[in-house]
FITIDO-951067 format. One record per residue: x, z, y of N, C-alpha, C in turn; residue in one letter; residue number from 1. Coordinates in steps of 0.2 Angstrom, whole numbers, plus 2048, in hexadecimal, padded with zeros to 3 digits. Example, Ala and Ser with C-alpha at 12.3 -4.5 7.8 and 13.67 -1.06 7.14 Angstrom:
(rec (842,827,7E4),(83E,827,7EA),(842,827,7F0),'A',1)
(rec (840,823,7F5),(844,824,7FB),(840,827,800),'S',2)
This chain:
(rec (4B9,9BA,635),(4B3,9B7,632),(4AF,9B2,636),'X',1)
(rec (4AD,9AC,632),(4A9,9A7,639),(4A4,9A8,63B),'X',2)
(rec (4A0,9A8,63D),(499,9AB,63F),(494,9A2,639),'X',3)
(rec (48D,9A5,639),(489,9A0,635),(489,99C,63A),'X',4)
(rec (487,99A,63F),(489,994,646),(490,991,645),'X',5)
(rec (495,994,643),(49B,990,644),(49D,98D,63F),'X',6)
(rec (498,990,636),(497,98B,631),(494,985,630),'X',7)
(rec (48D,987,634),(488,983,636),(48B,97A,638),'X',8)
(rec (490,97E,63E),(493,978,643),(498,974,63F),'X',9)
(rec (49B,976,638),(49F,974,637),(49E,96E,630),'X',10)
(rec (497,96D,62F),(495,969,629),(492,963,62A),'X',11)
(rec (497,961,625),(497,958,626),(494,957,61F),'X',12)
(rec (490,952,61D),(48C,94F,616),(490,94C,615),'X',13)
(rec (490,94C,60C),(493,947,60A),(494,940,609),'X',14)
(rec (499,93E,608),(499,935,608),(49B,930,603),'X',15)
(rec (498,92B,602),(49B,926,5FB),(49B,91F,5FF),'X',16)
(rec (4A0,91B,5FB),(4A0,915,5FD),(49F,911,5F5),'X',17)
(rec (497,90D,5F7),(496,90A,5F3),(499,904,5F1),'X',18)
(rec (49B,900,5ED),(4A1,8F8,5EE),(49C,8F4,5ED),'X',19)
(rec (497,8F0,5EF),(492,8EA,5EE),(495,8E4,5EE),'X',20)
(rec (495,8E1,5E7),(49A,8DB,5E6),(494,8D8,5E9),'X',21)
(rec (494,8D2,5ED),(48E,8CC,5EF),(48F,8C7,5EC),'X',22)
(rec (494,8C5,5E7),(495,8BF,5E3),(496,8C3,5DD),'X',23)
(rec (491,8C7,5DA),(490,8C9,5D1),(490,8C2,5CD),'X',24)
(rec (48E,8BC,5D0),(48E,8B6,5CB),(496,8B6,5CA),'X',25)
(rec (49D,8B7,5CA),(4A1,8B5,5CA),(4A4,8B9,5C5),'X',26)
(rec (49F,8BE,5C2),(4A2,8C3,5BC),(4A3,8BF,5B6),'X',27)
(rec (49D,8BA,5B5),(49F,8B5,5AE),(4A7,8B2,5B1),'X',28)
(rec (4A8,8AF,5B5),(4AD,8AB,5B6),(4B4,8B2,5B2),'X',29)
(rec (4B3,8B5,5B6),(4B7,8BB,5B6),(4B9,8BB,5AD),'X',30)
(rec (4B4,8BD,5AA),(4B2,8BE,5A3),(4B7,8B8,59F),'X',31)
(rec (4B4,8B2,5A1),(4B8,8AB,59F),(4BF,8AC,59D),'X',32)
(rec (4C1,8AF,5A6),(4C8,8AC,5A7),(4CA,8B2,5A3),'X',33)
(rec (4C9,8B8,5A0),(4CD,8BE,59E),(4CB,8BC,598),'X',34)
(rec (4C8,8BA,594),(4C8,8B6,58C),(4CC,8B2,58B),'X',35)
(rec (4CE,8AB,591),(4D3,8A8,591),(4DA,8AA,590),'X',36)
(rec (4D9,8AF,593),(4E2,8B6,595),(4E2,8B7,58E),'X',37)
(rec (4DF,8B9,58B),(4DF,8BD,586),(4E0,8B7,581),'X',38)
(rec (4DE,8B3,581),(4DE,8AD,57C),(4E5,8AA,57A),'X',39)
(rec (4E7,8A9,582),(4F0,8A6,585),(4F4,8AD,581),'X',40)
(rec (4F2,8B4,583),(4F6,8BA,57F),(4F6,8B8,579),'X',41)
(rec (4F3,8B8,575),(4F1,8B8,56D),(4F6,8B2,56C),'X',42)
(rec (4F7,8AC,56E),(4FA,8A9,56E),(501,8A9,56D),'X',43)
(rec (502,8AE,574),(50A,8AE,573),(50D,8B4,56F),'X',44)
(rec (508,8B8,56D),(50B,8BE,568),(512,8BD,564),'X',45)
(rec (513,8B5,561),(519,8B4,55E),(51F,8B2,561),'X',46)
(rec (51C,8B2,565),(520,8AC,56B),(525,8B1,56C),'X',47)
(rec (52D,8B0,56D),(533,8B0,56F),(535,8B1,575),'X',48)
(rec (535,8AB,579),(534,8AA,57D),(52E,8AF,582),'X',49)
(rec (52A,8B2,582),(526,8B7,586),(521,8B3,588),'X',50)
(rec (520,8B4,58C),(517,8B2,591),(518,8AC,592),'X',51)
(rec (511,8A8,591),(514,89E,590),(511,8A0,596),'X',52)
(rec (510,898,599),(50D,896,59E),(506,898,5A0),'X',53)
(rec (503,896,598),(4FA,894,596),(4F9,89D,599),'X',54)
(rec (4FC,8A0,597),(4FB,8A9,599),(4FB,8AA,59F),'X',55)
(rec (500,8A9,5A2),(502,8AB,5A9),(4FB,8A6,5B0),'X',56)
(rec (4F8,89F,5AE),(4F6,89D,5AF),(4EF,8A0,5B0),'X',57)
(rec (4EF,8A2,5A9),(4E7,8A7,5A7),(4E7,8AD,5AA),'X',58)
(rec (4ED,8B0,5AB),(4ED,8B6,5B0),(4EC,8B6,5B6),'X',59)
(rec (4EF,8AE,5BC),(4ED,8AF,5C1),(4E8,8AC,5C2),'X',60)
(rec (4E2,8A8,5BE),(4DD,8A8,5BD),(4D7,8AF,5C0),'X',61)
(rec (4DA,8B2,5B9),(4D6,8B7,5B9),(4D7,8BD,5C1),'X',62)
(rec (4DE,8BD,5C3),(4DF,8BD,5CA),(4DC,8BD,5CE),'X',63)
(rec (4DC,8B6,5D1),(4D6,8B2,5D4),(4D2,8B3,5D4),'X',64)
(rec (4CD,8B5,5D0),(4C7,8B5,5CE),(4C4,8BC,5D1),'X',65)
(rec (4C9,8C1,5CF),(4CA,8C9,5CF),(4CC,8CA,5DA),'X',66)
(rec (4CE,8C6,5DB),(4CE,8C4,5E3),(4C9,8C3,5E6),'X',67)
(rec (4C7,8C0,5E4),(4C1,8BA,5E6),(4BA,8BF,5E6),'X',68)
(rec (4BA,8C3,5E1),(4B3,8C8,5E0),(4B6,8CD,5E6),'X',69)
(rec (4BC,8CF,5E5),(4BD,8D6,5EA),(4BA,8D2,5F1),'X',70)
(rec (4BD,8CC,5F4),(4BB,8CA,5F9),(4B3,8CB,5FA),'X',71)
(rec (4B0,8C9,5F6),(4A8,8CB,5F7),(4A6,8D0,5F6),'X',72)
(rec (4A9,8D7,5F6),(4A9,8DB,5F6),(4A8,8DF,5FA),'X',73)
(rec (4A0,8E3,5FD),(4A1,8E4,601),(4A0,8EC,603),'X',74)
(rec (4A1,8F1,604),(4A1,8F9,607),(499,8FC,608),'X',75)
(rec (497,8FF,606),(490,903,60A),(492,90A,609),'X',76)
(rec (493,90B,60E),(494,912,611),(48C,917,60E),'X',77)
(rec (48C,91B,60C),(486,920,60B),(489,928,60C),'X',78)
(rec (482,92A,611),(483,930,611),(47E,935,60E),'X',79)
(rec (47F,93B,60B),(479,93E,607),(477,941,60C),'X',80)
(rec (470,942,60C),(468,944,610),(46C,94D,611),'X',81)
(rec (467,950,615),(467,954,615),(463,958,610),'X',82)
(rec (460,95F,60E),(45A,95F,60A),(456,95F,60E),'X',83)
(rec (454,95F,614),(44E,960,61A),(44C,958,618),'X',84)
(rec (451,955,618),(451,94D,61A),(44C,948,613),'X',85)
(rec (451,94F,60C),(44F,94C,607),(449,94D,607),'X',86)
(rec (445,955,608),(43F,954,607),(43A,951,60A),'X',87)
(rec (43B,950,60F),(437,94C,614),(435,943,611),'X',88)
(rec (43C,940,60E),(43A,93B,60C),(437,939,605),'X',89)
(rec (438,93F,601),(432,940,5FA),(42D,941,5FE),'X',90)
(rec (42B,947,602),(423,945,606),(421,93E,608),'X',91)
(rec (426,93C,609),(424,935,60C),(420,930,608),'X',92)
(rec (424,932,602),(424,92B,5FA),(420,930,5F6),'X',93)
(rec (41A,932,5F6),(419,937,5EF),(415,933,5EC),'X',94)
(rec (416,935,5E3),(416,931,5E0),(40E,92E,5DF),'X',95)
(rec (40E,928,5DB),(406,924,5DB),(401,928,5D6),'X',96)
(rec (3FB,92A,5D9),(3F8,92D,5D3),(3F6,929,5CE),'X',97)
(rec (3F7,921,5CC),(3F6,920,5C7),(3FD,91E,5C3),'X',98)
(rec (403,922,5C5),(408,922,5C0),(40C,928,5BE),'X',99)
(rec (410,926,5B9),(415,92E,5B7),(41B,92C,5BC),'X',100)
(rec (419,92B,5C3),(421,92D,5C6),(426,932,5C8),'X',101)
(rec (421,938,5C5),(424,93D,5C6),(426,941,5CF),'X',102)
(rec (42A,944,5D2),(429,945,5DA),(428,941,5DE),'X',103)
(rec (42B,939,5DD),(429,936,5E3),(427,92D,5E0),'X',104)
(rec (426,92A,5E4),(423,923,5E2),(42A,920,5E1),'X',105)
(rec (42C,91E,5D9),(430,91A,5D7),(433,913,5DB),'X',106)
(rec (42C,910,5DD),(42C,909,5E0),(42E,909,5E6),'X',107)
(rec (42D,910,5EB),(430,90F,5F2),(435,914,5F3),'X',108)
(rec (436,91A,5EF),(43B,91E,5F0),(443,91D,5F1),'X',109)
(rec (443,91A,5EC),(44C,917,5EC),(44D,912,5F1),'X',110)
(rec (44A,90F,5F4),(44C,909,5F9),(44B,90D,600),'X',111)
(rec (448,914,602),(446,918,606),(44F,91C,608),'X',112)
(rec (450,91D,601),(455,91F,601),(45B,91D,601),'X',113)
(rec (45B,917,600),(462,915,601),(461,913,607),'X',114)
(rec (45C,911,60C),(45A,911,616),(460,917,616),'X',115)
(rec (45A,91C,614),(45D,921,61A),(463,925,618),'X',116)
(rec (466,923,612),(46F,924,610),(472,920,613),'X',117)
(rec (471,919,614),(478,915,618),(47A,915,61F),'X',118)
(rec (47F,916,61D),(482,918,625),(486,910,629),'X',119)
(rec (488,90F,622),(48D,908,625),(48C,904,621),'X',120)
(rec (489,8FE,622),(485,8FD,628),(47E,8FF,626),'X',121)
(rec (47A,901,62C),(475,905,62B),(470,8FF,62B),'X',122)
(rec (468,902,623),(465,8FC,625),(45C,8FF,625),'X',123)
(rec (458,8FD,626),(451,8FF,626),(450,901,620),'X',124)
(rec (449,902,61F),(446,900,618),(446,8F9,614),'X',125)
(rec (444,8F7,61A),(441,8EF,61A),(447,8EC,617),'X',126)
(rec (44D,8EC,61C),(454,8EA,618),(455,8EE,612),'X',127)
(rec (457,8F4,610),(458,8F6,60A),(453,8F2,603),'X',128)
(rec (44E,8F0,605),(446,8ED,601),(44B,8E7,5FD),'X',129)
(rec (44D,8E4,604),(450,8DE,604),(456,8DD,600),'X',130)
(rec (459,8E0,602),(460,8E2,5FD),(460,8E2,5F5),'X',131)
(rec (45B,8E8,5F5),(45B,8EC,5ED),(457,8E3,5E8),'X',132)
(rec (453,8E0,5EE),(44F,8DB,5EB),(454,8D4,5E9),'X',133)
(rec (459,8D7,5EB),(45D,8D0,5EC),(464,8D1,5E7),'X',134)
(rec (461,8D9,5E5),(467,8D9,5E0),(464,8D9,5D9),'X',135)
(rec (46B,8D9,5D4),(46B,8DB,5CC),(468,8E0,5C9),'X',136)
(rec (464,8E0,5C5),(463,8E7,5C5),(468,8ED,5C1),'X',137)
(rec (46E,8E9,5BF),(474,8F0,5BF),(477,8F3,5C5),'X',138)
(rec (477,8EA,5C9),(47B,8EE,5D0),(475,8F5,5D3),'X',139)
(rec (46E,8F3,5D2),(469,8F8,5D8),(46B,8FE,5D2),'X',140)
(rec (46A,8FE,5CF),(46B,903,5C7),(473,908,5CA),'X',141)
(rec (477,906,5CC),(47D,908,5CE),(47E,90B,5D3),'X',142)
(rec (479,908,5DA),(479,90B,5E1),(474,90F,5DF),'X',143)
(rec (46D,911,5DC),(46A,915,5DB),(46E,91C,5D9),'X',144)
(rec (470,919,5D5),(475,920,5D0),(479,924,5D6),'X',145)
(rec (47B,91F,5DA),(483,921,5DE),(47D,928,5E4),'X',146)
(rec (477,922,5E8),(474,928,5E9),(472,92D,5E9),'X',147)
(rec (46F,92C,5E2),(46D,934,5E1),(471,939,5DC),'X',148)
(rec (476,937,5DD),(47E,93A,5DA),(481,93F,5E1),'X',149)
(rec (47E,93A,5E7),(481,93C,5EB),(47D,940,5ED),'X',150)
(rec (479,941,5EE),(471,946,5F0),(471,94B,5EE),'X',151)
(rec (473,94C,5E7),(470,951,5E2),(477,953,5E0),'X',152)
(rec (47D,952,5E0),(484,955,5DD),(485,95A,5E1),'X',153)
(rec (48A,961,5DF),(48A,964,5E4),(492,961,5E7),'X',154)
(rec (497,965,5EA),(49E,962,5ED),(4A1,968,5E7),'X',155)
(rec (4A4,963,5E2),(4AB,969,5E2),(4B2,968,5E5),'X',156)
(rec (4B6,96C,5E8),(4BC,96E,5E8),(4C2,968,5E5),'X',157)
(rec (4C4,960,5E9),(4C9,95E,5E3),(4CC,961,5E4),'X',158)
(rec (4D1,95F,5DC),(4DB,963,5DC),(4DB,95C,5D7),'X',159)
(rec (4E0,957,5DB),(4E2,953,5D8),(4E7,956,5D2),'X',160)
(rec (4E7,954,5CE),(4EE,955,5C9),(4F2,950,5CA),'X',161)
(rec (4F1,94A,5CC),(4F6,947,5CC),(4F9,947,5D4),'X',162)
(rec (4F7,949,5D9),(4FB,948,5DD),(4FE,94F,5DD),'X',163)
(rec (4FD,953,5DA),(501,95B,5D9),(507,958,5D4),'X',164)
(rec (506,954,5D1),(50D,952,5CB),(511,950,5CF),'X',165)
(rec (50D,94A,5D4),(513,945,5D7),(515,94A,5DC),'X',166)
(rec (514,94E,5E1),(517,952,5E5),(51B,958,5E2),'X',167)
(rec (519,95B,5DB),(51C,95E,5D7),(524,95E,5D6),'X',168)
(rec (523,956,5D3),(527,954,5D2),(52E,951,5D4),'X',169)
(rec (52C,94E,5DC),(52D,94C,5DF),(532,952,5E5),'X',170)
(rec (532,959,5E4),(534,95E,5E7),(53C,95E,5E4),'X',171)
(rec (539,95E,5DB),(540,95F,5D7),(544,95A,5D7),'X',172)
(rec (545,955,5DB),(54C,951,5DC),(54F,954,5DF),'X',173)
């Protein structure tokens, strides 16, 4: 049996990688070209001959498009708080007595927290401020969710089913 020290020693926080598109204006584009796709399909529904041109053209359209976004697509590493760490930063932000924020200041707490969750690349408050200010508000809606998803979840146990199939099955040839 391990001793509570050598549990201790052994705990790592969990981790999420958030996907920040920095080019969200190219989602209409995106939307265009996959209406286009769709428009070229409807098109050939009777067609004989299978997939015109006007389709295939719309396809690597929407391709390119679907490229071009992954390109500005970029990673933010987050790690969840510990609970000492969690408390500490709700004392930091408690909420305004002239509003229903309920345990901590709506207005500073989320930005506080995405500081001191990011690992890669790591950024201030001041950055984080920056950030969230410079984004949409579904993207900041999404990264908020993702943190305090990550804070507050506990870990279960995966058990892929699919790679149990694929290795399943893959015995029996």
């Amino acid at each position: 049996m391990q001793s509570i020290d050598d549990i201790l020693g052994q705990i790592r926080l969990p981790e999420r990688s958030y996907q920040l598109c920095v080019r969200p204006d190219l989602q209409a584009q995106w939307e265009q070209a996959e209406a286009e796709l769709e428009a070229a399909q409807r098109g050939d529904s009777g067609s004989l001959a299978g997939v015109s041109a006007a389709a295939k053209a719309a396809a690597k359209r929407v391709q390119q498009i679907e490229a071009e976004m992954a390109e500005h697509t970029v990673p933010i590493t987050l790690r969840a708080l510990t609970h000492k760490a969690w408390s500490d930063l709700i004392a930091a932000h408690p909420p305004r007595e002239d509003s229903d924020d309920g345990l901590w200041n709506a207005e500073t707490f989320s930005r506080a927290l995405l500081a001191a969750c990011a690992v890669d690349p790591e950024m201030s408050v001041e950055q984080a401020t920056s950030l969230v200010d410079r984004l949409p508000l579904g993207q900041w809606n999404g990264l908020q969710a993702m943190l305090f998803d990550l804070n507050a979840s506990g870990v279960d146990l995966p058990k892929s089913r699919r790679a149990f199939e694929i290795l399943r099955n893959s015995r029996k040839k």
